[in-house]
N, C-alpha and C positions, 0 to 999 in steps of 0.2 A: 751607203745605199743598200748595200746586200741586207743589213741590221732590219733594214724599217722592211724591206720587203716581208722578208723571215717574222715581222713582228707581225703585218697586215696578213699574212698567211694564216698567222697562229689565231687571231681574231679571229677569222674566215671559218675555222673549225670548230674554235669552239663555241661559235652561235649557234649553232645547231643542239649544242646537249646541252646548252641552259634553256632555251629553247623548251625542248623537250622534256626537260627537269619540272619545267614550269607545270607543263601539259600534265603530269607524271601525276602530280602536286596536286592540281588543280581538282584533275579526273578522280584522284584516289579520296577529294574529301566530300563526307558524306554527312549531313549533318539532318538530321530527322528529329521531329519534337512533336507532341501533342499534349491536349489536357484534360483534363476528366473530372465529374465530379461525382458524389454518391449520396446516397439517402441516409438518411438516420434508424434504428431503431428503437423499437420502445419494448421489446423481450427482455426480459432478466436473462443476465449472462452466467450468472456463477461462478464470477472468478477469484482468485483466492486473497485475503487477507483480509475482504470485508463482507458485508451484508450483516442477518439476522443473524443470533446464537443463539444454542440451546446452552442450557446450566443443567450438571450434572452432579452430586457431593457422595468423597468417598470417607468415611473414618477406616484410619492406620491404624492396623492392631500390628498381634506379632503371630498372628496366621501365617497360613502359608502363603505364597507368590500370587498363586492364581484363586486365592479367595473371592474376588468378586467379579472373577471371569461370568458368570451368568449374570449379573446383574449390568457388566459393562455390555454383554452381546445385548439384554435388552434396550439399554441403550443408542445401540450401535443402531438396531432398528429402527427405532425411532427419531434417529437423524440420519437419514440415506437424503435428506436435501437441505440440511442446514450445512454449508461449510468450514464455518467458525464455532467451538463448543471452548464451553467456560468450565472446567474442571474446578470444582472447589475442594482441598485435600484439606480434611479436617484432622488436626494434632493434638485433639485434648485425652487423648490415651495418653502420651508421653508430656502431660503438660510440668511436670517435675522432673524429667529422666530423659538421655539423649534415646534417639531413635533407634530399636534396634534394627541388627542387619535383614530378621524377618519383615520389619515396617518397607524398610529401605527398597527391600524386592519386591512387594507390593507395588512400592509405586513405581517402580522403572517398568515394571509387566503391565501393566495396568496403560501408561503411558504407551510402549510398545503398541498395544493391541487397537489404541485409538491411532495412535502414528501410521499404522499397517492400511488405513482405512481412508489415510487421506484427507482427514478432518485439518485444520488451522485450530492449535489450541492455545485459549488463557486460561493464566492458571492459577490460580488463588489459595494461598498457603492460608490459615486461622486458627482457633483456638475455638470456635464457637458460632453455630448458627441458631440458636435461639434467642439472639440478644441480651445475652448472659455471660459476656467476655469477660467481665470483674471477676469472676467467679471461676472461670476454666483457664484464663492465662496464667503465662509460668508464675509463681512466687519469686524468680529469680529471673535478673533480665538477662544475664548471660545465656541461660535456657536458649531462648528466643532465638539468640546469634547462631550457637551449638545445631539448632535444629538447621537455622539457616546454612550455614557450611556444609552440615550432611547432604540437605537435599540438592545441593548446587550442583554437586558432581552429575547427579541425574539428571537435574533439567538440563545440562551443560551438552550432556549427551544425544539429547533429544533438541539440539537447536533448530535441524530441519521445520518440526514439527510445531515446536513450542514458539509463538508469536510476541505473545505480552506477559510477561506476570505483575497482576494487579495487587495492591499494597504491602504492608512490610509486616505480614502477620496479624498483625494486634487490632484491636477493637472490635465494636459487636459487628458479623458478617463481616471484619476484616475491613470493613468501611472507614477506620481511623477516626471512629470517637468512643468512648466510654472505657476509657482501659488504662491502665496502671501504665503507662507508657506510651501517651500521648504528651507530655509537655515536649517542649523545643528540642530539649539538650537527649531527650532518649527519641523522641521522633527521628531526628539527625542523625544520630546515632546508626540507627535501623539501616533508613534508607541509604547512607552511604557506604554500609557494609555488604546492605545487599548489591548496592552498583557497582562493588568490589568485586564482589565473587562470579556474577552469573555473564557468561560469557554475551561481549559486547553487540553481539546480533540479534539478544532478543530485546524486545524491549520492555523497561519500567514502566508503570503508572501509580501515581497516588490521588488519591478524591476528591482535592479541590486544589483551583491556581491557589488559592492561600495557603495551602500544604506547601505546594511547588515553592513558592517565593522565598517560603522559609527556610526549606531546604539548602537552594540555593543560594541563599542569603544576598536575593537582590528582587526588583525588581525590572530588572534589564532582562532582555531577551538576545539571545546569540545572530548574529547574522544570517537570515536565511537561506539565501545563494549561498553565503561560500559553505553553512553549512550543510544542506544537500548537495551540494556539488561535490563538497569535500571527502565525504563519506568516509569522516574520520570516527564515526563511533564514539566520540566523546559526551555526544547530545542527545539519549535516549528517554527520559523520563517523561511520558506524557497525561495523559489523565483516563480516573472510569468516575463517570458522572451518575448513578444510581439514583439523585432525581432530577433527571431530565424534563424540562419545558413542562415539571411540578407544579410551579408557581411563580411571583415574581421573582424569586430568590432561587429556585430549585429547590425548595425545600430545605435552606440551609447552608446551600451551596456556595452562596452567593450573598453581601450583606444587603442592607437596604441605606446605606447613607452613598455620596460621593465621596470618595477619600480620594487625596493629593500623593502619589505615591510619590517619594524620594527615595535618597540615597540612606535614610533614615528608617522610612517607613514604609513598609513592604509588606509588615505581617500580618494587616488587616487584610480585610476581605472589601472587597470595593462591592456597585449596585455591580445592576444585570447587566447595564448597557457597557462598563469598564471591561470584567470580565470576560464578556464575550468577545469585546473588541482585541483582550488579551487571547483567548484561545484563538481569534482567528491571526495572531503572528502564531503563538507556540505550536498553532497543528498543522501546520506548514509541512513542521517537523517531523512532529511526533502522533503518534496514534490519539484518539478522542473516542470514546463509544459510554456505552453504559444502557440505563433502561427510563422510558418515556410512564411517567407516572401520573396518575390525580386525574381524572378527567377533568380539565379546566379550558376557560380559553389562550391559554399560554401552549397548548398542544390543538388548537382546532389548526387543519391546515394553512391556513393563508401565514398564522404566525410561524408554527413548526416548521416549513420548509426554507423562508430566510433564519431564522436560528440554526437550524441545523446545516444549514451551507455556512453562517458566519463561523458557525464553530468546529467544523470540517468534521463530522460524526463519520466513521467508518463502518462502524460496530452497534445493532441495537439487540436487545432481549425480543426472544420472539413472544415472547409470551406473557410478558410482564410492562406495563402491567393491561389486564384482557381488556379494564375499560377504553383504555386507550387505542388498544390495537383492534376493537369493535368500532369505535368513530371513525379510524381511520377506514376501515372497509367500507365503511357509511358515506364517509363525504368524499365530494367531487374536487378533484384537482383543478383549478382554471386558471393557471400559468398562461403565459403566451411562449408556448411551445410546443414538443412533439408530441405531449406529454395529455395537453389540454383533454377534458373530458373525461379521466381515467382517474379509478379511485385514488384517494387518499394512501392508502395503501400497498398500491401500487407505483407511485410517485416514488413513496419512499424506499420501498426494495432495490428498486434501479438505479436510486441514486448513493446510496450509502456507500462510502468511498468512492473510490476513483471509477469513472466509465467514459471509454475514448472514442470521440467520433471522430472518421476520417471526411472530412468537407470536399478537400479539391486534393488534385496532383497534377503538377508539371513535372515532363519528363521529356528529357533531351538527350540525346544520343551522338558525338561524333567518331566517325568510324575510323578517321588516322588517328587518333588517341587511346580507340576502342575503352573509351572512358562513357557512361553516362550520369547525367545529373538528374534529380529528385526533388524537385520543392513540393512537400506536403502541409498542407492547412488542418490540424488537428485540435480540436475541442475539446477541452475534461467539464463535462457537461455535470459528472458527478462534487459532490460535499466534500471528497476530500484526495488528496493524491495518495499517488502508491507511495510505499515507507519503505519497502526491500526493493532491492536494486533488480533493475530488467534490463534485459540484454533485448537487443534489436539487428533482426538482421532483413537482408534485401537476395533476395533469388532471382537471378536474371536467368530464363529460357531464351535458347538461342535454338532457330530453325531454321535449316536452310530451305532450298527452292525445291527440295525430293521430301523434306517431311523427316530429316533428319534433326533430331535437339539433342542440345547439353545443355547442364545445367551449373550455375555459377551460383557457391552460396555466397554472399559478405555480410561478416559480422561489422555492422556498422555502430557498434556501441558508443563508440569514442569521438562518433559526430553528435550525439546529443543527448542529454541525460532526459531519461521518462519520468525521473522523480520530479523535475522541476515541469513537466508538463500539469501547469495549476491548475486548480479546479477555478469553472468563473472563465478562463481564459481560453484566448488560442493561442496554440504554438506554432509560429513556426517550422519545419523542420527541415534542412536542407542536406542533402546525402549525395554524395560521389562515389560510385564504384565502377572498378572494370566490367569492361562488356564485351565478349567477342562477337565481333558484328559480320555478318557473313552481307556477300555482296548481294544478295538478292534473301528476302523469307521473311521471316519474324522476328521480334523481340519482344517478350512477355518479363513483366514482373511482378513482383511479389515482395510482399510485407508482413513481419511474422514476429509480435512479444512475446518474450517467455521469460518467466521467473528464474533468476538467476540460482536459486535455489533448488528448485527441482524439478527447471527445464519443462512445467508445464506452460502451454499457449494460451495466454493473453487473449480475451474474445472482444475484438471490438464491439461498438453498439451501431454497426450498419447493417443494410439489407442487403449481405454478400457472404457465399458459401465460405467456410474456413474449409482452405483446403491443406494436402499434405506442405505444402511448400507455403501456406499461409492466406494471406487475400491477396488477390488479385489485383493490379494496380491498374492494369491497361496493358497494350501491346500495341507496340510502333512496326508499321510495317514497311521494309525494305525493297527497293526498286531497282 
């Protein structure tokens, strides 16, 4: 009898603090959400790895370092708003003889001086820009390698800087036709010495998928997810198209029959409509640019903007060629978008490579977790996706009820990859981070891309201040 008393006591007490466990529990969860949406804009952004280029050409003597210091600073002026420049380094000084160590400093200063400036460079090694390669390439094809090995150390150096280098030396403007070492077995050759040497962050291009194919001795294409996602470096080699949306063919580019690619046959050249269908898996990948040529109607707008989205263009020539880039000024864009009404030409600047619009954001907050969530609706309205890796992070502002804030940064890189945010597509994007939630004030957040490389900020394409901590997401207020 004593037992069950002692036991009905013990019940008796401890309702009270489950009770009030409960109450504890109850009272302490806080759970706040709203959602938001935002506008688009139609401003060029600037951001690095794509838009227009300027082309630049140096010939290597064996002067001194800063021989073409005045000639780059004119340069230099004259692109304060291209952010991409195509450097072409001409070698027919040394087209018999390895480089000397005066050529060598040349171009590492030279390089240097555009690197200092903040430009995105390609960079094209050759023997000739007069379309007279037979004639200025080496007599010796080991030459060709020699030179290539020398200059690797220096591009290797300048990885920040240097983006793409375009073909493997040889042919007239290095375009890879007319030259002593265009067949299979020395094309191959080339290309896989150079993917040898130059360190695996910048990337290759050669001048047509039928180069590619051969190269690679398939017509298969690598997995796209795992290999963006993978960011294993093993899949660099993409394309410069120099005659772009030329003609049916590109000038060349492209053949004019249907071909049946197999396991056999690969080294043709397929029509327009294979190829392209081909550049729109490989530039998933890899870079695509080049220059928009011929005035024709394969370049009036309504056709150029589905080609140059099916073939992810990053990269165009500002300048080249003028006929082109005068109709573009001329004609009117009449998409059904934000876009509608605005030139040709301005169509295209904003969309060349990647540009991210922020659409919607939910955002949810609970304060016994001091956790909040993120669901973001983001759009790559642009031709093509980003190809270097970007970091993403989220900045929670916390306020209390006096006007007091701290600021929480999280890098949320490892909730979603921006490379795979497609162009054509939405992404999803779903983020979790800590939040210290005070019982009464604010919470503000923030969203901020930057180049994994050198930590410059990602400008979205909305009508919202970038500020120190990034855009502005919203702020959920506490009661």
């Amino acid at each position: 009898m004593e037992k069950i008393i002692a036991t009905i006591l013990s019940i008796i007490v401890l309702i009270p603090v489950a009770v009030t466990g409960v109450d504890i529990y109850n009272s302490g969860v806080v759970t706040v959400s709203d959602s938001f949406e935002y506008s688009e804009s139609t401003d060029e952004l600037s951001n690095p790895y794509c838009g227009w280029y300027s082309m630049y050409g140096y010939s290597l003597t064996d002067g001194s370092s800063n021989q073409f210091d005045n000639t780059t600073s004119k340069y230099l002026s004259n692109s304060t708003n291209t952010r991409m420049i195509l450097l072409e380094i001409n070698l027919k000084n040394f087209n018999n003889s390895p480089l000397t160590a005066n050529a060598l400093a040349q171009l590492d200063h030279t390089l240097n001086l555009w690197e200092n400036e903040g430009h995105n460079l390609i960079v094209r090694f050759l023997y000739d820009w007069d379309g007279k390669a037979m004639e200025t390439e080496p007599s010796e094809f080991e030459t060709i390698k020699t030179h290539m090995s020398q200059v690797a150390a220096i591009i290797n150096s300048h990885v920040s800087s240097v983006y793409i280098m375009q073909g493997i030396f040889v042919g007239d403007f290095a375009e890879m036709h007319s030259s002593h070492y265009m067949d299979e077995e020395h094309m191959t050759e080339l290309a896989n010495y150079l993917d040898s040497i130059i360190d695996k962050r910048i990337y290759l291009s050669v001048r047509t998928p039928q180069h590619l194919r051969t190269i690679l001795g398939t017509a298969s294409l690598p997995d796209v997810e795992s290999t963006v996602k993978g960011n294993s470096g093993n899949f660099r080699i993409g394309l410069y198209n120099d005659g772009m949306l030329g003609s049916s063919i590109d000038v060349g580019t492209y053949g004019s029959s249907d071909m049946q690619f197999t396991s056999d046959n690969y080294k043709s050249k397929g029509n327009r409509a294979q190829e392209i269908q081909y550049q729109n898996t490989l530039c998933l990948m890899v870079p695509n640019g080049g220059e928009a040529v011929l005035d024709n109607p394969y370049n009036d707008i309504d056709n150029a903007a589905v080609d140059l989205a099916s073939m992810h263009v990053s990269y165009l020539n500002k300048d080249h060629d003028l006929s082109v880039m005068n109709k573009w000024s001329r004609q009117i864009y009449t998409g059904n978008d934000a876009f509608y009404g605005s030139t040709a030409r301005h169509f295209i600047s904003t969309h060349l490579g990647y540009r991210y619009v922020l659409r919607s954001a939910s955002i949810a907050c609970k304060s016994y977790k001091n956790t909040a969530s993120l669901q973001l609706s983001v759009d790559n309205v642009g031709f093509a996706p980003a190809y270097r890796n970007f970091n993403v992070y989220v900045t929670v502002e916390s306020t209390d009820s006096e006007g007091n804030s701290t600021f929480d940064v999280v890098d949320v890189s490892d909730q979603t990859c921006v490379r795979t945010w497609y162009p054509g597509q939405t992404s999803s994007v779903n983020l979790s981070v800590p939040a210290s939630v005070p019982e009464s004030g604010m919470l503000t957040f923030y969203i901020k891309i930057t180049d994994a490389s050198t930590g410059e900020t990602i400008k979205l394409a909305n009508n919202m201040e970038l500020e120190g901590n990034g855009y502005c997401l919203g702020s959920l207020a506490l009661q």
